[in-house]
C-alpha positions in Angstrom: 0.0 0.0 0.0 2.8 2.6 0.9 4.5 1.8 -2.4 1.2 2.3 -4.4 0.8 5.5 -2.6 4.8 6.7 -3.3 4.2 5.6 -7.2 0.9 7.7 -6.7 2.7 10.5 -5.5 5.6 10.6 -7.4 3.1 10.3 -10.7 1.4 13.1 -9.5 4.5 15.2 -8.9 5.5 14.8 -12.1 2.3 15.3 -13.9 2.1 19.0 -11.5 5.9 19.3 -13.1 4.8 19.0 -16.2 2.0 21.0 -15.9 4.1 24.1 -14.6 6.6 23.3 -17.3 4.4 23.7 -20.0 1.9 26.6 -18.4 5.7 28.2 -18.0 6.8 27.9 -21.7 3.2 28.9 -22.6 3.7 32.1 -21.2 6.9 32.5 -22.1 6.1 31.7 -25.7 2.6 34.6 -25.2 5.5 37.4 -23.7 7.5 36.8 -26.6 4.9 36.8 -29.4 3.8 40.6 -28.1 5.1 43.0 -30.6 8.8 44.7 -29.3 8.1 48.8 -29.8 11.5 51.5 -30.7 10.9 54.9 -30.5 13.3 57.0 -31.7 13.3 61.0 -31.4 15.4 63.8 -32.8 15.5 66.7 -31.5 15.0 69.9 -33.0 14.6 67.5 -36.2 13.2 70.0 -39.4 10.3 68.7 -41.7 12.7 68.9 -44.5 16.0 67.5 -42.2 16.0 64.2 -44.3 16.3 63.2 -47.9 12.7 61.4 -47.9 11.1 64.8 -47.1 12.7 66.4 -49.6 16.0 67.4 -48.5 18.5 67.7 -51.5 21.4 68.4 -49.3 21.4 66.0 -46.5 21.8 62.3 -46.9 20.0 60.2 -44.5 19.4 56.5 -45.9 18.8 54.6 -43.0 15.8 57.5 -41.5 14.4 57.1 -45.0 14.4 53.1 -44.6 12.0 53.2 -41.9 9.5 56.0 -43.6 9.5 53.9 -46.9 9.5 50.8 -45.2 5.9 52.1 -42.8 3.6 54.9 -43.4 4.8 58.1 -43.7 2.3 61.0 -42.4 2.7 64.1 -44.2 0.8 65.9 -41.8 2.5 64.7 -38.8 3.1 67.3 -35.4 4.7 67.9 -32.8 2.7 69.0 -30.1 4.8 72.3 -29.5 7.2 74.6 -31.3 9.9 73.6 -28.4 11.4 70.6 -26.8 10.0 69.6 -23.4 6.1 70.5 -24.1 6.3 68.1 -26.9 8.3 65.4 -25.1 5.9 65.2 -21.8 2.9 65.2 -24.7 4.4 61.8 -25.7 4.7 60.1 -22.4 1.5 61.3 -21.5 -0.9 61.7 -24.3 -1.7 65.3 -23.2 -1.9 68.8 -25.2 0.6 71.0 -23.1 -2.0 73.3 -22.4 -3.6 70.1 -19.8 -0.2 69.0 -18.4 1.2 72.5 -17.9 4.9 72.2 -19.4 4.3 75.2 -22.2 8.1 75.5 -22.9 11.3 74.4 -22.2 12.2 73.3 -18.7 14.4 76.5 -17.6 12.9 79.3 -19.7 12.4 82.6 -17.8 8.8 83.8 -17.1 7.1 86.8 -15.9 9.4 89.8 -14.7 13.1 87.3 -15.0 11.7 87.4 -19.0 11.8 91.0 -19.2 15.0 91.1 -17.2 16.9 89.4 -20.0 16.7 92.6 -22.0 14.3 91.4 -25.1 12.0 94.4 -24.8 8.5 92.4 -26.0 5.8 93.4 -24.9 4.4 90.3 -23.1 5.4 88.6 -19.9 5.5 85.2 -20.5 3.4 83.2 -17.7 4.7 80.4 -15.5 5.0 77.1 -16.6 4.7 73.5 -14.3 8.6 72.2 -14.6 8.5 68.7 -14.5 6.1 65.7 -16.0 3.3 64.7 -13.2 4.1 62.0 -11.1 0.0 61.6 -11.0 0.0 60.4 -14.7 0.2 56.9 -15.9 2.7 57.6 -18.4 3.2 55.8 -21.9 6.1 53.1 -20.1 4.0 52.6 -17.0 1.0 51.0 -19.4 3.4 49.2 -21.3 5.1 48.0 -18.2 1.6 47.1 -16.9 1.8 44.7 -19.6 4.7 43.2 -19.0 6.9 45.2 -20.9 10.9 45.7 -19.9 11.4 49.6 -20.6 14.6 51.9 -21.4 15.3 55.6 -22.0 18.4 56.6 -23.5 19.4 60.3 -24.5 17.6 63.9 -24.1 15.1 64.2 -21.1 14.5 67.4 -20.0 11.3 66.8 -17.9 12.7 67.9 -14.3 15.0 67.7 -12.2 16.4 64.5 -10.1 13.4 62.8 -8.7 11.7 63.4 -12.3 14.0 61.5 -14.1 12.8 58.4 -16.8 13.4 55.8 -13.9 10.8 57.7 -11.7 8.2 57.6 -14.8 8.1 53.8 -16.1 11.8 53.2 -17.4 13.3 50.5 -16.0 16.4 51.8 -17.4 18.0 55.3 -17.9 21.1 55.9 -20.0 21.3 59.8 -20.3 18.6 61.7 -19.1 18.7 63.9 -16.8 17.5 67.5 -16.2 19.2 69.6 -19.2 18.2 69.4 -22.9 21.8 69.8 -24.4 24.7 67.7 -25.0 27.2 69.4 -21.8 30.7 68.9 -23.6 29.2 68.6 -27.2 29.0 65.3 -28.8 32.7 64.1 -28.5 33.8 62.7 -25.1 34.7 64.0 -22.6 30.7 64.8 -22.3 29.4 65.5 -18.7 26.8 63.6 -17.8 25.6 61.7 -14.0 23.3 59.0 -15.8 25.9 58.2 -18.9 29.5 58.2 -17.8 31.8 59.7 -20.2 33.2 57.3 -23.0 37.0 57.4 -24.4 38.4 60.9 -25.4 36.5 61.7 -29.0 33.8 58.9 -28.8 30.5 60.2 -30.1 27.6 60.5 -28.1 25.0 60.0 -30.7 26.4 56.5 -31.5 27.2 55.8 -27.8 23.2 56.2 -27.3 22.6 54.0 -30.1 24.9 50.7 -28.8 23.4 51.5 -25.3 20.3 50.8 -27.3 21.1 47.3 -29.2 23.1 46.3 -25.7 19.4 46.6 -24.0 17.7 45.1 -27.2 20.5 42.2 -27.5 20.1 41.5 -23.8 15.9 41.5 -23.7 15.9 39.9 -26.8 13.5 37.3 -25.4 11.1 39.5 -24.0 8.6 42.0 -25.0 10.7 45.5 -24.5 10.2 49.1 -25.2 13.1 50.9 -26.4 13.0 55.0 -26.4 16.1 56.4 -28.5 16.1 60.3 -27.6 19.1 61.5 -29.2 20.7 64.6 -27.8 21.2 65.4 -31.6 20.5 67.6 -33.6 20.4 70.1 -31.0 23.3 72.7 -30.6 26.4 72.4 -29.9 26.3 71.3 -34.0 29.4 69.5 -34.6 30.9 67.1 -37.2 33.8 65.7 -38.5 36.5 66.8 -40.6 35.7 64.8 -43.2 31.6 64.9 -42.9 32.2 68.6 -43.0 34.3 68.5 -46.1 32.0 66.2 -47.5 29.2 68.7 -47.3 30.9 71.9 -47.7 32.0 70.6 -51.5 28.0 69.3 -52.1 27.2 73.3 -51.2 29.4 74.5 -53.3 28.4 72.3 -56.1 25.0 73.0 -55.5 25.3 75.9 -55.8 26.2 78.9 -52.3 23.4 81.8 -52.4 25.4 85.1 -51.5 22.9 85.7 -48.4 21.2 82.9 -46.5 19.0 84.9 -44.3 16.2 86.9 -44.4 14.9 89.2 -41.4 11.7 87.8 -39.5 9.8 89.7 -36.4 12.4 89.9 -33.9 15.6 87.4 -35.8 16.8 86.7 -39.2 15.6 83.0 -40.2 17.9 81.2 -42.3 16.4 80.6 -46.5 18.5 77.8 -47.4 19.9 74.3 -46.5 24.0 74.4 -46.6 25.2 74.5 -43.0 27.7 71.5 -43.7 28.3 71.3 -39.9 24.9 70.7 -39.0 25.0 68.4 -42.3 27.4 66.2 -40.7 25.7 65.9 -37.5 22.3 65.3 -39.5 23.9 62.4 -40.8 25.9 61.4 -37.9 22.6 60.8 -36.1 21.4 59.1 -39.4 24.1 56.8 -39.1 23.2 55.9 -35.0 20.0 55.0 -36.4 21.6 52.5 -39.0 23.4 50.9 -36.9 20.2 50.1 -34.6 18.6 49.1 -37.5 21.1 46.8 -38.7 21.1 45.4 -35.1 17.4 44.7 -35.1 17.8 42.5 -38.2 21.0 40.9 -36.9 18.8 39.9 -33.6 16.8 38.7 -35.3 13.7 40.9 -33.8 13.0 43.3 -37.1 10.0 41.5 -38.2 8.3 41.7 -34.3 9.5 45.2 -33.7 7.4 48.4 -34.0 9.5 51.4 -35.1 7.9 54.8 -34.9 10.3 57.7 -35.9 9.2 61.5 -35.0 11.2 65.3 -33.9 10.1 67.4 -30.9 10.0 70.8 -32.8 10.6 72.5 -36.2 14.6 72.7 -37.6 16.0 75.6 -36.2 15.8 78.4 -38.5 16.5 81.3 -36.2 17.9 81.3 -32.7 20.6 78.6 -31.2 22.2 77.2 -33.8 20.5 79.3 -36.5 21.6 75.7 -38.5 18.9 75.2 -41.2 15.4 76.2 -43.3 12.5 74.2 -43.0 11.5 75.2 -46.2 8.7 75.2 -48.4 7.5 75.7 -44.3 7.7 79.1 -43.1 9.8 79.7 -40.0 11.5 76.9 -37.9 11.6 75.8 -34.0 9.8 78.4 -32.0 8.1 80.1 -34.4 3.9 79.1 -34.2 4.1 78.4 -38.2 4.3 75.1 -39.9 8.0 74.9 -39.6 7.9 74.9 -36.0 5.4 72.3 -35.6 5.6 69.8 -38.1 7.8 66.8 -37.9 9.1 63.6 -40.1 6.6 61.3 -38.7 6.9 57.7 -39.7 5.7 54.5 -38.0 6.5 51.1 -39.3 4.5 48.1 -38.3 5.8 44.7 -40.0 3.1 44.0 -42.2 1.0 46.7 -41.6 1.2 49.8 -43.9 4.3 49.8 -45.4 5.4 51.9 -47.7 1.9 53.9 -48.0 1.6 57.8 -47.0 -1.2 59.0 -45.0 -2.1 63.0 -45.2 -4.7 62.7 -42.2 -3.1 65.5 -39.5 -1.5 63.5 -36.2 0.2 64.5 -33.7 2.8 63.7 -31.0 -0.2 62.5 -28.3 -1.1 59.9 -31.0 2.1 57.8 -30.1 0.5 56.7 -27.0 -2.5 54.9 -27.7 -1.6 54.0 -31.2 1.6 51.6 -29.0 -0.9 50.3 -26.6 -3.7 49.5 -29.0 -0.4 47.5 -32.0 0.8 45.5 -28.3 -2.9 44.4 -27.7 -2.8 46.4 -24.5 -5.8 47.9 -23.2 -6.3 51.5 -23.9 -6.3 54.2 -21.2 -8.3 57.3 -22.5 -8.7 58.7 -19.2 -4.6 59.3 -19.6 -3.8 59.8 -23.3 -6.9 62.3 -23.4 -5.6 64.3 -26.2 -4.4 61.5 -28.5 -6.6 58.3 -30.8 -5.1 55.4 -31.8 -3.9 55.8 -35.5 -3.8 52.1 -36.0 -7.4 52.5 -38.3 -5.1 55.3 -40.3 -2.1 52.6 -40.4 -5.1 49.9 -41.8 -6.0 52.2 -44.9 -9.2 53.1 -43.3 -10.0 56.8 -42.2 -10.5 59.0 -38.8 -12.9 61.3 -37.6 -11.8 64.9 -38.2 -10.8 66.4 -35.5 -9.3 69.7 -34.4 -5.3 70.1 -33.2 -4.1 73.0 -30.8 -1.0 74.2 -30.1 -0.4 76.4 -27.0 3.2 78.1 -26.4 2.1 81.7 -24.5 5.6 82.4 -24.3 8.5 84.0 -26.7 11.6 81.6 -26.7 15.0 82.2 -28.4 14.6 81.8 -31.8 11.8 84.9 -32.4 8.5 82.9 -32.4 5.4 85.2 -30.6 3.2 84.4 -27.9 0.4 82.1 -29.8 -1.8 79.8 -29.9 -2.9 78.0 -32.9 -5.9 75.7 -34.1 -5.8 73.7 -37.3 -9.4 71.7 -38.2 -8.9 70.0 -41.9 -7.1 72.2 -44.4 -7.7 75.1 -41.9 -5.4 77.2 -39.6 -6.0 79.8 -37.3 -3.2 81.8 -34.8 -4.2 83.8 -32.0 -1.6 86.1 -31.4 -1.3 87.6 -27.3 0.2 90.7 -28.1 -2.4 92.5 -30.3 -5.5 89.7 -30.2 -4.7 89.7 -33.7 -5.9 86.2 -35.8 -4.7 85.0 -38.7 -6.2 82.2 -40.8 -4.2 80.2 -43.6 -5.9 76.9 -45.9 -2.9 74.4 -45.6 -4.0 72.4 -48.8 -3.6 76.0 -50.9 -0.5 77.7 -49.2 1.8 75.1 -47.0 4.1 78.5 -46.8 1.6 80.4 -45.3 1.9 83.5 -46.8 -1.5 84.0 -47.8 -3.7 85.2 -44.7 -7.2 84.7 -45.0 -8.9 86.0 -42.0 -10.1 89.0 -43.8 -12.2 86.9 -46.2 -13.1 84.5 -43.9 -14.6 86.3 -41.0 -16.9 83.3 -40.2 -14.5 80.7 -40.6 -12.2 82.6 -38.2 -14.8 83.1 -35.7 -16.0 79.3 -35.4 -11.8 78.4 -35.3 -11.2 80.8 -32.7 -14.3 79.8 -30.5 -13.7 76.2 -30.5 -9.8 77.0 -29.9 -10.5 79.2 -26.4 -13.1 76.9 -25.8 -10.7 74.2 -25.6 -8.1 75.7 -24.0 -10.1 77.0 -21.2 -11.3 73.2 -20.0 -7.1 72.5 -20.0 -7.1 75.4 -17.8 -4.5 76.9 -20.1 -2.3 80.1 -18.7 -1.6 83.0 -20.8 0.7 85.9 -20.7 0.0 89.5 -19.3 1.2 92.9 -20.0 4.8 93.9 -19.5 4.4 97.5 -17.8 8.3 98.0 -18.6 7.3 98.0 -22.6 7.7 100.7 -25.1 7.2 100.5 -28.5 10.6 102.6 -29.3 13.1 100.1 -26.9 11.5 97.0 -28.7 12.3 99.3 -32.5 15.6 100.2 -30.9 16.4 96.2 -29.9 14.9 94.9 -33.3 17.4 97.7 -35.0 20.7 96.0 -33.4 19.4 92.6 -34.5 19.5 94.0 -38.2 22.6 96.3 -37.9 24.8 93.3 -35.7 23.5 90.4 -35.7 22.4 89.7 -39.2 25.5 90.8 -40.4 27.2 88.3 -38.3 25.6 85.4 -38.7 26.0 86.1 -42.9 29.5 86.4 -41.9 29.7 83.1 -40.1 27.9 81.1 -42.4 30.3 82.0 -45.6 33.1 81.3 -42.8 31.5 77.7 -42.3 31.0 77.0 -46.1 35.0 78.1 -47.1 37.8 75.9 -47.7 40.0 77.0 -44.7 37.0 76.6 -42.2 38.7 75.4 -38.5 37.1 76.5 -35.5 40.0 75.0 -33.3 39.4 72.8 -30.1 40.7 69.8 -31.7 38.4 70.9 -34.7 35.2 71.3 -32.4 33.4 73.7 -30.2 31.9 75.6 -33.2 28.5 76.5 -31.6 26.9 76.7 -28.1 23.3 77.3 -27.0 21.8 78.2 -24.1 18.4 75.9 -24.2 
């Protein structure tokens, strides 16, 4: 009898054995199965700052690869004309009119903005300066379903105690509180979350093998991968030999004798022949190549989700003052099309590829269009200002729908105080300092030189109700009155900018473009910003 009941036993413990084996692999085989997601941002990325958008001076193959590869959306935004708005918009699924951050982290306000000696005629308000700790971000859902996360790059979302490992990343290689590259993009870099590589390593690529070493090491698990490169923000640096390289296509393309031309308060630069910033274009275009190539090599390319997007328009004017969004007007900053619209590209294996979508999107799309491709459930009490584009990435069509934008503040490259409303081929900016509204049809005039409103006065009163309308339930915050203001110190300002500063910065850029070009420092330190 007590051998009978050992057999028994013993049967038993190796049918539970099995059964746990089996329920194990089963699981393990379901975790696998779930779609692996890379995100990869640019910043300060220009419509036009790759070849596939029409660029016919940069050279960026492996970018292109993933917009002909997926769907590329014409009509794709950022959800502000600067960095950190648009980057908590993402990880939250929020207009930055609802979650507070209207411009970048560190940006005076109020009576420090008119202490920097500008002499506009607004006071920029106060912004909130760091993402919620109240919101379920974008890698908490994902995390939620059993995803591993990792952030590598540009944060810029607060300070310590803000970082990506207090919002859903498992793992943080590089962000911290600033938005630039602190030592450029050549080791020595300074940085407390990414420890400086060998003297001249580059930081773009660094990023990008951080990013393979996480993919190569999760490679059996569902993972979420955000790539947000420090690039192509200022310092712009190069190479020697990328700079050559793009100095000689200028020149045979052909070198305008001025590049700029004088906006409201900057000059914004007309053509695309900065071969510094042409370098670092496609030094960044090479980072992504080389994740690419790793996803293939791993194996995963064919069960990875790649979406591809900026944070804000090229920069035109301001900081680097390194390229021209055009046929868009204007550039980061600036509350026209080249300040707002992005490369946006998502590749699905299998699903879309190689079609082009002109339904408008935007940078709060990104979050449930992830959840809803990983078969997670949807959270529209978080991502309340974003819809799943996954119908758009079928062939089928959305509901239209109307896109704000709300930056109440000036910046550094010479945007103004604005907020803008686009519903179908219409476009309407409210501008703080005069109440003034302007109204441009998108399908007609992508420049934006043609301003309706006077034509229109219906169409601008049912844009501009909906807009406040809208903006009030986000409880956005405007600017006020600057009692300091006089219309002769702002002519007086705007004066030196033409007398000085143009003339400067035509100076530099023929200096940049000629054959005995060396700004020193072991070749690099060519350009610093403050943002």
């Amino acid at each position: 009898m007590k051998n009978n009941q050992k057999i028994m036993s013993n049967k038993i413990s190796y049918l539970l054995l099995i059964t746990i084996t089996l329920f194990s692999c089963g699981q393990k085989k379901q975790e696998v199965s779930k779609p692996n997601v890379l995100f990869i941002l640019v910043d300060d990325y220009g419509y036009t700052d790759c070849s596939v958008m029409g660029s016919k001076y940069y050279e960026t193959p492996n970018i292109d690869r993933i917009a002909n590869e997926g769907m590329l959306f014409t009509d794709g935004y950022a959800t502000c004309q600067v960095c950190s708005p648009s980057r908590a918009s993402i990880l939250s699924g929020k207009f930055p009119a609802r979650h507070g951050i209207t411009d970048w982290i560190g940006a005076k306000t109020g009576e420090d903005w008119s202490n920097t000696g500008r002499a506009t005629k607004l006071l920029p308000p106060e912004y909130v300066h760091h993402l919620e700790h109240s919101y379920t971000t974008l890698p908490e859902a994902l995390k939620e379903a059993g995803y591993k996360t990792f952030f590598a790059g540009k944060w810029h979302l607060g300070e310590k105690g803000s970082w990506p490992e207090d919002h859903g990343f498992d793992i943080n290689k590089g962000g911290w509180d600033v938005g630039s590259p602190i030592g450029g993009y050549y080791a020595p870099w300074e940085n407390p979350n990414l420890p400086s590589g060998p003297d001249g390593e580059n930081l773009t690529m660094r990023l990008a093998k951080e990013t393979v070493d996480f993919m190569q090491a999760n490679k059996d698990t569902a993972f979420f991968a955000y790539l947000s490169f420090y690039a192509v923000h200022g310092p712009i640096q190069t190479t020697q030999e990328k700079w050559a390289k793009y100095r000689d296509k200028a020149e045979t393309m052909g070198i305008a004798e001025t590049g700029f031309e004088m906006g409201h308060f900057l000059p914004i630069r007309q053509h695309q022949d900065n071969p510094v910033y042409a370098g670092l274009v496609e030094s960044t275009d090479d980072a992504v190549g080389y994740v690419l190539d790793a996803l293939d090599k791993l194996g995963l390319a064919e069960n990875t989700i790649i979406c591809f997007t900026g944070d804000n328009g090229g920069v035109a004017a301001g900081d680097a003052f390194a390229t021209s969004n055009k046929p868009l007007r204007g550039g980061k900053g600036y509350q026209y099309e080249g300040g707002i619209r992005e490369p946006f590209f998502i590749k699905v294996p299998k699903l879309g590829n190689g079609q082009t979508c002109n339904t408008p999107v935007t940078g709060t799309d990104f979050y449930p269009t992830i959840l809803d491709l990983c078969g997670a459930d949807l959270k529209p009490e978080e991502h309340t200002d974003g819809v799943s584009l996954v119908p758009l990435l079928k062939g089928e069509t959305l509901a239209e729908r109307p896109l704000i934008w709300h930056y109440p503040h000036y910046g550094n490259q010479g945007g103004q105080p604005s907020s803008i409303i686009r519903l179908a081929d219409w476009k309407l900016i409210h501008y703080y300092e005069d109440g003034r509204e302007a109204l441009y049809n998108l399908k007609t005039d992508l420049s934006e030189t043609n301003d309706l409103a006077a034509e229109n006065p219906e169409k601008v009163k049912q844009l501009s109700q909906k807009l406040f309308a809208m903006l009030e339930e986000m409880g956005a915050r405007y600017p006020a009155q600057d009692p300091t203001w006089t219309v002769e110190r702002e002519k007086a300002h705007r004066q030196n900018i033409i007398d000085k500063k143009w003339p400067a910065l035509e100076k530099e850029r023929l200096w940049m473009l000629s054959e005995d070009f060396d700004p020193g420092n072991d070749w690099w330190g060519s350009k610093i910003t403050i943002d």
